[in-house]
C-alpha positions in Angstrom: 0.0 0.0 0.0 2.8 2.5 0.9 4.5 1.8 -2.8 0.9 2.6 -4.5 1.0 5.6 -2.4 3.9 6.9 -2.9 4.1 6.1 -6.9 0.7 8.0 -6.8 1.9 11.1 -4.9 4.8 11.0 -7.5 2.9 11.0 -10.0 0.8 14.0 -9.3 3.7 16.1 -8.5 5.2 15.2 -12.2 2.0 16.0 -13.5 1.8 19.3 -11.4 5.5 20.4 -12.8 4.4 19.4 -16.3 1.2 21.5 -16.2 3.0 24.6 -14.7 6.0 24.7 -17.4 6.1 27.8 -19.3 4.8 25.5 -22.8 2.1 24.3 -21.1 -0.4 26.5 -22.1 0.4 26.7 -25.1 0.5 23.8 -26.1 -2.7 22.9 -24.6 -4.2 26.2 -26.3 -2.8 24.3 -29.5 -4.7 21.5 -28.8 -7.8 22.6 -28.2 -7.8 24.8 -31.6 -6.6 21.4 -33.7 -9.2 19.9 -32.5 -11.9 22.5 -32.7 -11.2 22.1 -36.3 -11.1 18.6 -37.0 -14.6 18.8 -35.4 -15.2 21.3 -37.5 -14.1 19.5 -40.5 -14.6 16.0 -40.1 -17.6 15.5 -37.8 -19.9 16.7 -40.7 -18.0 14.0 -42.9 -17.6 11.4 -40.5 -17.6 10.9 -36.4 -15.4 8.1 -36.5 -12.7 10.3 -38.9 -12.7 13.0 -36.1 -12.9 10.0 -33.0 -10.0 8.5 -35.2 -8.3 11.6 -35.4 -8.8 12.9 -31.8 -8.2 9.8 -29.6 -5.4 8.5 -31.7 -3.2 11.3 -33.6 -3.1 13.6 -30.8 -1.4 11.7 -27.8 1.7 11.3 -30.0 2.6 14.8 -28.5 3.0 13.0 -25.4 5.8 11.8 -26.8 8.1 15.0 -26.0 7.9 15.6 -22.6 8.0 11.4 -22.0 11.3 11.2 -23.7 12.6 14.5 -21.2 11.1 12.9 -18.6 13.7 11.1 -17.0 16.8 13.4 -18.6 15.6 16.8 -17.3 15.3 15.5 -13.6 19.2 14.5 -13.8 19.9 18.0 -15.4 18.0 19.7 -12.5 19.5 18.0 -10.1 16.0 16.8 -8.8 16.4 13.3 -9.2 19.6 13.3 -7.1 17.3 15.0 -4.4 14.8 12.6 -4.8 16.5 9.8 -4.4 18.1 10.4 -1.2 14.7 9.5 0.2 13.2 5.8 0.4 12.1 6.0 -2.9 13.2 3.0 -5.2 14.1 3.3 -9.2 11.1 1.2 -10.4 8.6 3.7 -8.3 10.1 6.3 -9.6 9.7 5.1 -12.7 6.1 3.7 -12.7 5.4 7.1 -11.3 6.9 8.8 -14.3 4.6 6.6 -16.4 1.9 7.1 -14.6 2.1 11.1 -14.9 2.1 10.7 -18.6 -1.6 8.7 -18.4 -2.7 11.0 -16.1 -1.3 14.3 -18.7 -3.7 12.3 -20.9 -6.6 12.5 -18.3 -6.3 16.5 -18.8 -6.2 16.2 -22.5 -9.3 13.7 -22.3 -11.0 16.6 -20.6 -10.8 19.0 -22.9 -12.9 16.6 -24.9 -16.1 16.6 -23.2 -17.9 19.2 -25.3 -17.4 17.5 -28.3 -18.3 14.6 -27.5 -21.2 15.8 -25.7 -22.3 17.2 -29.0 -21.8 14.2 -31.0 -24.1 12.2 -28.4 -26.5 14.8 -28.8 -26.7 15.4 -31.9 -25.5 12.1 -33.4 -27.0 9.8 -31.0 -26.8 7.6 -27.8 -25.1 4.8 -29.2 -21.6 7.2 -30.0 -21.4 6.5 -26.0 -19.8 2.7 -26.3 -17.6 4.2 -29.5 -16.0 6.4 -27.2 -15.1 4.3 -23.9 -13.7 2.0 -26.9 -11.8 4.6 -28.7 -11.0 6.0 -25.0 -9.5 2.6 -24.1 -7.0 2.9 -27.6 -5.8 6.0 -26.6 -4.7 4.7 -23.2 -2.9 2.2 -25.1 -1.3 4.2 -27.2 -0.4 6.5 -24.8 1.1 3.7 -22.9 2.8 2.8 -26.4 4.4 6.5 -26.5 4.9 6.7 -22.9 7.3 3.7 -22.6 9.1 4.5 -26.0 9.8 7.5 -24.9 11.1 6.1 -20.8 12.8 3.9 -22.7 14.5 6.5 -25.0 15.4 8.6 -21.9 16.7 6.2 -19.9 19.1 5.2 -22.8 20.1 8.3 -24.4 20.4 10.7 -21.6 20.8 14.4 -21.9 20.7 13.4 -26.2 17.4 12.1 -25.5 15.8 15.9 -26.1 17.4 16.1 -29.5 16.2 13.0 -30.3 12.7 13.4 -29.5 12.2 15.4 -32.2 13.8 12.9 -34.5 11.7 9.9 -33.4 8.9 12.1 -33.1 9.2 13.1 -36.5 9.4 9.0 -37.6 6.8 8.1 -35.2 4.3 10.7 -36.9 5.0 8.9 -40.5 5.2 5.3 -39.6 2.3 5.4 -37.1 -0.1 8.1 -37.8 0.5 8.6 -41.3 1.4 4.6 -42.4 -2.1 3.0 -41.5 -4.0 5.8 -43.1 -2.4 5.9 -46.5 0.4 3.0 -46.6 -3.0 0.6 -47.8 -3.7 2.8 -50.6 -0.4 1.9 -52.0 -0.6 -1.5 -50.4 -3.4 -2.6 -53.0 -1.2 -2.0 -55.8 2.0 -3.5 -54.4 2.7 -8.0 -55.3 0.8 -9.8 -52.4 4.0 -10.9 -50.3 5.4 -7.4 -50.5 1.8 -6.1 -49.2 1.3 -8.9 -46.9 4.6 -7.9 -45.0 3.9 -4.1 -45.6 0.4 -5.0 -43.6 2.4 -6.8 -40.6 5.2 -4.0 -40.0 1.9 -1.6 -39.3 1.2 -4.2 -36.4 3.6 -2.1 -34.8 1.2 0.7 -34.6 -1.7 1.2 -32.2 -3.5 2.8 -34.8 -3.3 0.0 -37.2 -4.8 -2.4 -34.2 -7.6 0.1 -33.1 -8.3 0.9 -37.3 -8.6 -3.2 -37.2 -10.5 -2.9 -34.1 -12.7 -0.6 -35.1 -13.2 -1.7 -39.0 -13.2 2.4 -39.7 -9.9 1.9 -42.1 -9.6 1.8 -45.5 -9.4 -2.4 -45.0 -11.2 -4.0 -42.4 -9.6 -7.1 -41.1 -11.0 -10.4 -40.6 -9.7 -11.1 -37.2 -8.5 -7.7 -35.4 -7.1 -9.8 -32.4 -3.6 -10.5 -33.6 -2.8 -7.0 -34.3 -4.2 -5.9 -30.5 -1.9 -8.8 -29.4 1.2 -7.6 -31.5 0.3 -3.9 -30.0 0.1 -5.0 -26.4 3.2 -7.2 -26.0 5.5 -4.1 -27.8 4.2 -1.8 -25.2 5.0 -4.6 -22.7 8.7 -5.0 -24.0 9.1 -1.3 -24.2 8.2 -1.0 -20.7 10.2 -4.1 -19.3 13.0 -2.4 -21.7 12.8 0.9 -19.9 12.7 -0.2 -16.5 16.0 -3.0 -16.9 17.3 0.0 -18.4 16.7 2.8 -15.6 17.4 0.0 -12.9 20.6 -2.0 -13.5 22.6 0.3 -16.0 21.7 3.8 -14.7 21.7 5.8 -11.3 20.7 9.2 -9.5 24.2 10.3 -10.0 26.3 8.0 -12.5 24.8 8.2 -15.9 27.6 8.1 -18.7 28.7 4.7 -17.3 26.0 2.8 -17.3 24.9 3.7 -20.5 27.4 1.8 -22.3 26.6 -1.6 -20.6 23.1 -1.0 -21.7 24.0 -1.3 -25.1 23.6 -5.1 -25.7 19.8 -4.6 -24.2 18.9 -1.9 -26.5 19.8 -3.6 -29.1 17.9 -6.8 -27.9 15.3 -4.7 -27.5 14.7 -3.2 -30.8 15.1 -6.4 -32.5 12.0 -7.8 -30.6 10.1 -4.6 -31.8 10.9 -5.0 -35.6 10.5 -8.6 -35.1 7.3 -9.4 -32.9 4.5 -7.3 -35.1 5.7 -9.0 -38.2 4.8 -12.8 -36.9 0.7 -12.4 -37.3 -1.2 -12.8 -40.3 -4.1 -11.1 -41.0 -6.3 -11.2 -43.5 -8.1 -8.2 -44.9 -11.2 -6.9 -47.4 -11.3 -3.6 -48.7 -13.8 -1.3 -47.3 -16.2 -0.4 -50.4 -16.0 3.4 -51.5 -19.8 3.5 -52.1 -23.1 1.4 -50.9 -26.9 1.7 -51.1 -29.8 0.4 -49.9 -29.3 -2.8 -52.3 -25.5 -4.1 -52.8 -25.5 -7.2 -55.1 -22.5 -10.2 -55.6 -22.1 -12.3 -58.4 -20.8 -15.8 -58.0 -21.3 -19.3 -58.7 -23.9 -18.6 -62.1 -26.2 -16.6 -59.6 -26.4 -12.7 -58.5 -26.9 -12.3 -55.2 -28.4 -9.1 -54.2 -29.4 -8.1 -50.6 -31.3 -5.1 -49.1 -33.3 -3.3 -46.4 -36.5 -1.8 -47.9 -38.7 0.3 -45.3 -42.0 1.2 -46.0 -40.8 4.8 -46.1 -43.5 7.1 -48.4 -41.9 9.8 -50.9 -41.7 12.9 -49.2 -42.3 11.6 -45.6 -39.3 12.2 -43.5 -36.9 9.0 -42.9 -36.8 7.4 -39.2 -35.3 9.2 -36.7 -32.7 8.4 -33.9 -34.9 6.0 -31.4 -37.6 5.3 -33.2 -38.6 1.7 -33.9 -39.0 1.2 -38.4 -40.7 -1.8 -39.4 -38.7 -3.3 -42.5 -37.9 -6.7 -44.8 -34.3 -7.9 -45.3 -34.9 -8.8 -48.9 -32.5 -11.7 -50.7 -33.1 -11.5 -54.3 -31.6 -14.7 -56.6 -30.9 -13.8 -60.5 -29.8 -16.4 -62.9 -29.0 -15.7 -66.2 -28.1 -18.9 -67.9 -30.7 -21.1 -70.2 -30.7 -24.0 -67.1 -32.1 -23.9 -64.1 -29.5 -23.6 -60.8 -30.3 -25.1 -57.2 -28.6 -24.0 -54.4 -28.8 -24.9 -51.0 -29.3 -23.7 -47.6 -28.4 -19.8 -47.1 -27.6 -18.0 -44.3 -27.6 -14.2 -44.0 -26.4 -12.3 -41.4 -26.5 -9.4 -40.4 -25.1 -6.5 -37.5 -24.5 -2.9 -37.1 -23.3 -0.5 -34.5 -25.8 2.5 -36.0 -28.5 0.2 -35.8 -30.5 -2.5 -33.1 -32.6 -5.3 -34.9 -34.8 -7.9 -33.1 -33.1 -10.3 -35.8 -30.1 -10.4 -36.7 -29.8 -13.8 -38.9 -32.0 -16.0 -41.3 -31.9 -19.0 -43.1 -33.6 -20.0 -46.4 -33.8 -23.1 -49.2 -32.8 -24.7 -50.9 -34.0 -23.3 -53.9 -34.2 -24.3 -57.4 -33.8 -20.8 -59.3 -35.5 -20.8 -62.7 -33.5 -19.9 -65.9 -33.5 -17.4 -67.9 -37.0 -16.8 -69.4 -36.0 -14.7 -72.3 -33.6 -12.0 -73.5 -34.2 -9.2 -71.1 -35.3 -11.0 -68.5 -33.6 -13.4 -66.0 -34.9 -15.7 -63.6 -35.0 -14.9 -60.3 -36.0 -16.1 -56.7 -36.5 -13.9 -53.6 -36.9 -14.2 -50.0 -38.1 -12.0 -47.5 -38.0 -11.3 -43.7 -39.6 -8.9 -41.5 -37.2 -6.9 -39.1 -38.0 -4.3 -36.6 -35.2 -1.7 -36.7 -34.4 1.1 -34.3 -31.9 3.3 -35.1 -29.2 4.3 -32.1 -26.8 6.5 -34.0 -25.7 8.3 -37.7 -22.7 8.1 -39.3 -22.2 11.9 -39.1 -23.9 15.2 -37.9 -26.1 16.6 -40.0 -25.9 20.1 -40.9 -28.5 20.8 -43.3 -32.2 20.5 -43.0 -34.0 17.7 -45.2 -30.9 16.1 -45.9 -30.8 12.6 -43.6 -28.1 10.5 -42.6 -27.1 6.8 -43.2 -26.0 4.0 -41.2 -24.3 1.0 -43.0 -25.1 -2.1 -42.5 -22.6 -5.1 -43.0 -24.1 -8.7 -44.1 -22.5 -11.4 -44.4 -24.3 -14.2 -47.0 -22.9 -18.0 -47.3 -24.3 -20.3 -49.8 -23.4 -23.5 -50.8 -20.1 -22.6 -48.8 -19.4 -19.4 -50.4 -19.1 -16.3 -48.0 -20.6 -13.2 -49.8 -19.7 -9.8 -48.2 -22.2 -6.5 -48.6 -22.9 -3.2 -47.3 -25.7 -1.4 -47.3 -27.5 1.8 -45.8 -30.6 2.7 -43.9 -31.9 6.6 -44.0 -31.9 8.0 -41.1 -32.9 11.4 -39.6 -31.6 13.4 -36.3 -31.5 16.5 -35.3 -29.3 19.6 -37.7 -26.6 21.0 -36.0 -25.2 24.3 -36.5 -21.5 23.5 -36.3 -20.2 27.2 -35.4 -21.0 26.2 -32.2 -17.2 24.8 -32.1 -15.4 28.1 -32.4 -17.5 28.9 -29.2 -16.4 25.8 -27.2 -12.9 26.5 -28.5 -12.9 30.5 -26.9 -14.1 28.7 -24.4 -11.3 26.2 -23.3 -8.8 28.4 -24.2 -9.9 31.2 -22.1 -9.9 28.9 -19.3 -6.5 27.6 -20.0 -5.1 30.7 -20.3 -6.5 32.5 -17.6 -5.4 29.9 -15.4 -2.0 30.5 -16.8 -2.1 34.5 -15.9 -3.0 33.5 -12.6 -0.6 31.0 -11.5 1.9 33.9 -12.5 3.9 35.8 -9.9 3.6 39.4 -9.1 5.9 41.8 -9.2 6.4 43.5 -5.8 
């Protein structure tokens, strides 16, 4: 209990010298405008670009003051203060990493009226999409924290000038790689994509995007790239600490660095080498979908859809109302014989939308042939479903115009998985998104007139 204590009252006092620095405000008054805008921009586009976006490119500016962390104690001379009290390397350090969350807490904070709005305005099922994309950030934070422990407790005083260089390469490889590296991925020969894919297990982007299925590909199994993700940030911090504790002390720091080289280098060939052992399998993420998406295979189209009994004009159904509508599985053959399949199963899920049913089953069926020219043969099957929808894609901003929410089915027939996406219409409430620049004056104001205050007076 004493060690808990103590690593706790640690790691407020870190985070209490971090939030008074002289960049502290600033950098938090940067924050808050970045994203103010992305909310700006991207909400109206997409929740889960902005959620993307805030929860997972901004806590790489933790980076900075983790890789200081450790090297601007020594310079100080407040680690050689420290430590002439009971107070042992690994609390020190777990209180070091622990300030960093907690640095993250504040930023989390600053938060809260957004995502207020987009619950609001976007619906009551955003509320499990955030703890989620909450939980990533924690682990990415933890990612950048012990990376950047790790760098301090090897580098030393260098360790500030190399922030900026592994900042710089962390902003490329793990922000920038899993948003555009699978553009260029689809074009590449399969091996060379297939190890391009692993490398990005190294990022806890690339896991939450898997997670999540909100990137470009969504993978078939996300859990291997969590579990390439969590045992990095595992190394890194069993890394850091073997580091800090049996090559470094309060005092002696240029000679223990040298016998630490054999572990640093042990250590970064586990971190190149661990993501890369996975495989995971992906499918692209279609560019465009409807209210009907349709699959060809096997002589047969297969087309699948969600048809409401929604009258022209009348307005489409809004956020937590209950819709009556059919999944509808339509068959088309267009050769001169007739094809039989067997039993199908259709399933069906989605996160902006709650169904009483969520999988059927139909045949066999014997699908007639083509009965002339123009016109193929066709079968079709059809299940009532009572929808209610819990949340929209993205916020509306104009009146009349409604929202979507996708829905992903999965069909198999005659052991052939079929893959499609479709849309409901769905209506909340507009929002006027100037609001933001409000929220933004806001927070800033606050930050910075805690700033003025916290300043001494001249006598």
């Amino acid at each position: 209990m004493k060690a808990v204590s103590q690593t706790a009252f640690l790691a407020l006092a870190d985070l209490r010298r971090q939030l008074g620095s002289p960049h502290s405000a600033i950098s938090f008054v940067g924050s808050i405008v970045f994203v103010g805008f992305l909310f700006w921009l991207l909400a109206s586009f997409s929740i889960d670009h902005f959620l993307n976006a805030a929860f997972l490119m901004v806590p790489i500016l933790i980076l900075a003051p983790a890789t200081a962390s450790i090297a601007s104690d020594r310079d100080a001379g407040y680690a050689s203060i420290l430590f002439t009290y009971p107070v042992t390397a690994t609390r020190y350090y777990a209180a070091k990493f622990l300030a960093l969350h907690l640095l993250l807490g504040v930023y989390l904070l600053l938060l809260v009226p957004f995502l207020a709005i987009v619950v609001l305005y976007g619906g009551v099922g955003w509320l499990g999409e955030i703890a989620i994309m909450a939980g990533w950030a924690t682990l990415e934070t933890s990612f950048v924290s012990a990376l950047g422990l790790f760098l301090s407790a090897s580098f030393g005083r260098r360790a500030a000038t190399a922030s900026v260089y592994v900042g710089f390469g962390l902003a490329l490889i793990f922000v920038i790689g899993p948003w555009f590296l699978p553009y260029y991925v689809m074009a590449m020969p399969p091996d060379t994509a297939s190890l391009g894919m692993r490398v990005l297990h190294f990022s806890p982007m690339m896991a939450a995007l898997d997670a999540t299925g909100t990137g470009l590909l969504v993978a078939e199994n996300p859990l291997p790239a969590f579990l390439a993700t969590l045992a990095v940030v595992v190394i890194l911090v069993a890394l850091g600490v073997l580091v800090y504790r049996r090559f470094q002390s309060a005092e002696g720091w240029e000679v223990g660095r040298a016998k630490a080289a054999p572990v640093v280098a042990l250590g970064i060939v586990l971190l190149l080498a661990l993501p890369v052992i996975p495989g995971v399998s992906y499918r692209v993420f279609p560019d465009s979908y409807g209210t009907q998406s349709c699959v060809t295979a096997s002589m047969l189209q297969y087309c699948v859809s969600f048809e409401t009994p929604q009258q022209l004009g009348s307005p489409p159904p809004s956020l937590g109302s209950p819709v009556q509508a059919q999944m509808v599985v339509s068959l088309y053959n267009d050769q001169p014989v007739n094809v039989t399949v067997g039993k199908i199963v259709v399933s069906w899920s989605s996160r902006f939308i709650d169904f009483n049913v969520t999988r059927a089953e139909f045949g066999p069926v014997e699908v007639p042939a083509k009965l002339a020219p123009d016109q193929n043969g066709a079968a079709f099957f059809r299940l009532n479903v009572t929808a209610v929808p819990l949340q929209v894609r993205s916020l509306p901003i104009y009146e009349g115009l409604p929202e979507y929410a996708l829905i992903p089915m999965e069909l198999t027939a005659d052991g052939t998985r079929l893959f499609f996406y479709n849309e409901m219409n769905v209506s909340g409430p507009v929002f006027e998104r100037n609001i933001v620049w409000i929220i933004v004056g806001l927070e800033a104001a606050v930050v910075l007139g805690r700033r003025l205050t916290r300043r001494p007076r001249k006598a």
